[in-house]
C-alpha positions in Angstrom: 0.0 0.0 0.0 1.7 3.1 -1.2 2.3 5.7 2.1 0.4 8.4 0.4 -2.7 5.9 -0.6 -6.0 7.3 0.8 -7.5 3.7 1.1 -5.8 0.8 2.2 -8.3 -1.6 -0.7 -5.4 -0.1 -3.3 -3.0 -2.7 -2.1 -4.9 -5.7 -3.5 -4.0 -4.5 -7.0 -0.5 -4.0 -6.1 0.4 -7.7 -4.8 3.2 -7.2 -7.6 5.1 -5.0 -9.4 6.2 -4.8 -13.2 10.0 -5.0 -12.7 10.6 -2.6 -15.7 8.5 0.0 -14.5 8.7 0.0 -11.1 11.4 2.5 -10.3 9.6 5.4 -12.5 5.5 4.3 -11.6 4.5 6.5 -8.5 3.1 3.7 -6.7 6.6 2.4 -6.2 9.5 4.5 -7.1 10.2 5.9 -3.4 10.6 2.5 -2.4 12.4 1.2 -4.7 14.8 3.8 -4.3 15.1 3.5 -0.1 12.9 0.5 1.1 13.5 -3.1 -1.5 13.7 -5.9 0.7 13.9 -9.7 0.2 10.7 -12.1 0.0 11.7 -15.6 1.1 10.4 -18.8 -0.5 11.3 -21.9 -1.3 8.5 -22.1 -4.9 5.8 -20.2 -6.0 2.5 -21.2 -8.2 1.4 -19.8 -11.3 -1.5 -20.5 -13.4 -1.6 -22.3 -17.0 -4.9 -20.8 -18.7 -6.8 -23.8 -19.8 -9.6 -23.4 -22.1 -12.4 -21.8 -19.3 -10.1 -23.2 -16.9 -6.6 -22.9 -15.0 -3.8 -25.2 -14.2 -1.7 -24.8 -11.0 2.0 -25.3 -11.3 4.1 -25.1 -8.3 7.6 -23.5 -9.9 10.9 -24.2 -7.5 14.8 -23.8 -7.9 15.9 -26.9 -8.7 17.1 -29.6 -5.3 14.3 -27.4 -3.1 16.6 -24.3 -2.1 15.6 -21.5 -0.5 15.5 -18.2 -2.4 14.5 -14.5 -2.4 12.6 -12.5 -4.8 13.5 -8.8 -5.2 10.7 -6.7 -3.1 9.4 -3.4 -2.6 8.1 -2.4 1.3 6.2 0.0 2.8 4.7 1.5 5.9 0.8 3.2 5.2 -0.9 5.2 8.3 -4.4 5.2 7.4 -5.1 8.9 7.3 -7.6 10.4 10.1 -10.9 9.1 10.3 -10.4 6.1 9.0 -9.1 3.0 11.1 -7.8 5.7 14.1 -4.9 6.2 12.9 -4.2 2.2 11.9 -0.6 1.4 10.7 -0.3 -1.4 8.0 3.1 -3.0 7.0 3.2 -4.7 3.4 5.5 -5.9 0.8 5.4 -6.5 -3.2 7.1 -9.1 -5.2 8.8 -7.4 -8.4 8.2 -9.6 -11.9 9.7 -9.4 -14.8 9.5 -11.5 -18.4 9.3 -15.2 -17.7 12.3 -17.6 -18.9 12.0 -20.9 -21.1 10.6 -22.9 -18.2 7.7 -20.2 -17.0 6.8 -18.5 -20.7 4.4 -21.4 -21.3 2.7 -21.2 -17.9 2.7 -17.3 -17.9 3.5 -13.9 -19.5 5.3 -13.1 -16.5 7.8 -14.1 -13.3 8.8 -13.0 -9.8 12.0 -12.0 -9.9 14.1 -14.9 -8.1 17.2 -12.4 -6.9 20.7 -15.0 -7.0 22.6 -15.0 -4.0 25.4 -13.0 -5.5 22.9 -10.5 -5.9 21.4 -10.2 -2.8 23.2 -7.7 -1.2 23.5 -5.0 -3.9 19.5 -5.2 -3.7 19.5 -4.8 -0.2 22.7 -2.0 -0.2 20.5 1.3 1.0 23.0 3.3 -0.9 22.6 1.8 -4.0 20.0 4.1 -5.4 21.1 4.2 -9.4 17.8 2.7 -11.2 20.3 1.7 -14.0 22.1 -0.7 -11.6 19.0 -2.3 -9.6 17.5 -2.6 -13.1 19.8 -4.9 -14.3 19.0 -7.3 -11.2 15.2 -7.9 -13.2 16.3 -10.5 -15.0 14.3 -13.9 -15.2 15.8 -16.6 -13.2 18.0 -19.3 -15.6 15.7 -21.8 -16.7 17.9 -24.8 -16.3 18.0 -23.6 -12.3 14.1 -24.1 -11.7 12.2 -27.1 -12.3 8.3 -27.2 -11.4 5.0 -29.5 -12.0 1.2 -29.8 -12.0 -0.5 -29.3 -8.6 -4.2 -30.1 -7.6 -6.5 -27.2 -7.5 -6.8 -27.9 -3.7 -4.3 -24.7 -3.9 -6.9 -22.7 -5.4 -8.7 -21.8 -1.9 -6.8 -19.8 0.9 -7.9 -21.8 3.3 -5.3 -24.7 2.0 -2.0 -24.4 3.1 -0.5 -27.5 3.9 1.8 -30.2 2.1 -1.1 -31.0 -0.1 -1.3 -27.7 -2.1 2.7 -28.7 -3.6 1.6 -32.5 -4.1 2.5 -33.5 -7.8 -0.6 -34.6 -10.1 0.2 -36.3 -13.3 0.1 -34.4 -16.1 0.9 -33.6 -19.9 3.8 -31.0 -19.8 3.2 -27.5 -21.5 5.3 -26.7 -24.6 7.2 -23.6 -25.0 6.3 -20.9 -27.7 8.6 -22.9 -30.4 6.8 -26.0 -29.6 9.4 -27.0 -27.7 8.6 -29.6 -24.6 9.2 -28.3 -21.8 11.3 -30.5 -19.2 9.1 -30.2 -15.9 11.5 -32.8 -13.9 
């Protein structure tokens, strides 16, 4: 939720950010000059648009390490009147364009920061757009693996082991009709 946001509903369109745009959209240049931090996770889902319906994938480095994706944080004070003053902490996850293994699941991809990396996100005086910029880039395909999950990870109210659970499944191809290797 942007600090100068009037309403605090804004923030559930702004659950991510376009990587390439973020540093220059108002919503989230301040803090991707002075507040990016580092969203832990060890996979993420995305959806495969099937017909009427959608697919869930569960996406992961490959061997299960943890990672962090490149994010943007801020602190919103609701302004008088509304909520008495309430303070809300929250976070986006930065995307950029997706690599060989994501393109045929989605347009798009959080950006999985490496390790190397990590710190020069994090570096409060690294504030040169041109520099973090160049940290956007899509993970390395041959990194990530990921399969088909059940749509038991469609509801919120799911969170255990079963929402990662493989389910058989015909692999997607990429763009050049390529199979993609879901291993």
């Amino acid at each position: 939720v942007p600090f100068w946001s009037k309403d605090i509903k804004v923030g559930s369109k702004m659950i991510n950010a376009v990587g390439e745009t973020a540093s220059t959209k108002p919503a989230f240049r301040a803090a991707y000059k002075k507040r990016r931090c580092l969203v832990l996770a060890n996979g993420f889902f995305e959806w495969l648009k099937d017909g009427k319906g959608r697919i869930p994938y569960y996406l992961h480095l490959g061997g299960h390490p943890p990672f962090a994706f490149a994010g943007l944080w801020e602190t919103w004070k609701s302004p008088d009147g509304m909520g008495e003053g309430e303070t809300v902490k929250s976070f986006t996850i930065l995307t950029t364009q997706p690599n060989r293994l994501i393109e045929p699941i989605h347009n798009r991809m959080p950006v999985i920061l490496s390790q190397e990396t990590e710190a020069l996100w994090l570096d409060p005086m690294t504030e040169d757009s041109e520099i973090l910029n160049k940290l956007l880039a899509p993970a390395p395909a041959e990194y990530m693996a990921g399969y088909q999950v059940s749509q038991v990870v469609n509801s919120p109210r799911n969170s255990g082991p079963e929402c990662i659970q493989t389910v058989e499944c015909v692999e997607p191809a990429a763009s050049d009709g390529a199979p993609i290797s879901f291993g």
